[in-house]
Each structure stands twice: as C-alpha cells, then as structure tokens.
C-alpha positions as CSV (number, residue, x, y, z in Angstrom):
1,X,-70.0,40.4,-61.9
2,X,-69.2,38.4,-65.3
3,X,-72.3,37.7,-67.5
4,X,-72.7,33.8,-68.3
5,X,-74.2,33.2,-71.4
6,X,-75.0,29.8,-73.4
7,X,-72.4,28.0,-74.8
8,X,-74.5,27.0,-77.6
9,X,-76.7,29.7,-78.6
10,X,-76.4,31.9,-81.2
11,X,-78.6,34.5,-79.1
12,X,-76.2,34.1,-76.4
13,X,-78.6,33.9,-74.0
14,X,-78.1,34.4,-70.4
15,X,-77.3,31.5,-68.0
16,X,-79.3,31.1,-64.7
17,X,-79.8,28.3,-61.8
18,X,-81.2,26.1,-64.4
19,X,-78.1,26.0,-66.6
20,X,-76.8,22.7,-67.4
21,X,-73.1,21.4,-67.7
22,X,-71.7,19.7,-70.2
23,X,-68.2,17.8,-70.4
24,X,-66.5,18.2,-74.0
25,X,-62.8,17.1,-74.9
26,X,-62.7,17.3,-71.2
27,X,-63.8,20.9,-70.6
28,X,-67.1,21.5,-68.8
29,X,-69.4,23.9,-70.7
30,X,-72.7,25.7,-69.7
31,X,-75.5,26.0,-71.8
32,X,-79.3,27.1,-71.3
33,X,-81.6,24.4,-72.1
34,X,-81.0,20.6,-72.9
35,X,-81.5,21.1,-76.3
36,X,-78.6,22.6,-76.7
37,X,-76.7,20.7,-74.4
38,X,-77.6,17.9,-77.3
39,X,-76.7,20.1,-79.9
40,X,-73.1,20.4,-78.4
41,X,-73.3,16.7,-77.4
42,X,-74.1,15.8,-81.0
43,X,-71.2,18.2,-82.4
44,X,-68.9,16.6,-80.5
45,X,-69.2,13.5,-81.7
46,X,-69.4,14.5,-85.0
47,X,-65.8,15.8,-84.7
48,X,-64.6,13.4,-82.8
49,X,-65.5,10.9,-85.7
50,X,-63.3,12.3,-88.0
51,X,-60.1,11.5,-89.3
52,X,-57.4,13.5,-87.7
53,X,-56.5,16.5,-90.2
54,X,-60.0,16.8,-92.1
55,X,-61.7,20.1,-92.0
C-alpha cells in the first residue's frame, strides 16, 4: 500500500480519514488539517495574481 502524506506539510505528515481535499489549477490535493488546506488555498492565489512570466 502507498503512504499518503500532506500536501502541504513540511513534516510530511501522514494522511488519514480526516484528510481534506483541495482543488488547485484544477488538480485535487490532500492535505492533513485545514490549516494547511488554507495555506495552499492562500498560495494559490498568490500565484495566480501574478503576471504571467514573473518568478
């Protein structure tokens, strides 16, 4: 069996029945806890307010 871990964590932290889903750029990510499910929410929009070619 593949481990799932957190999409967001830098612990990659294992994923369980609790683990929420979250749709980026049209992708659906898994992630441990809602706070990270807002970090990645929040990162997200961060780059998708960027002009196209900035780093």
């Amino acid at each position: 069996m593949t481990q799932r871990t957190c999409a967001a964590c830098a612990c990659d932290c294992e994923l369980d029945a609790q683990s929420i889903k979250v749709k980026l750029g049209g992708k659906t990510v898994e992630v441990c806890c809602e706070e990270c499910a807002q970090a990645l929410k929040e990162a997200d929009s961060a780059m998708a307010a960027r002009p196209h070619g900035e780093s």
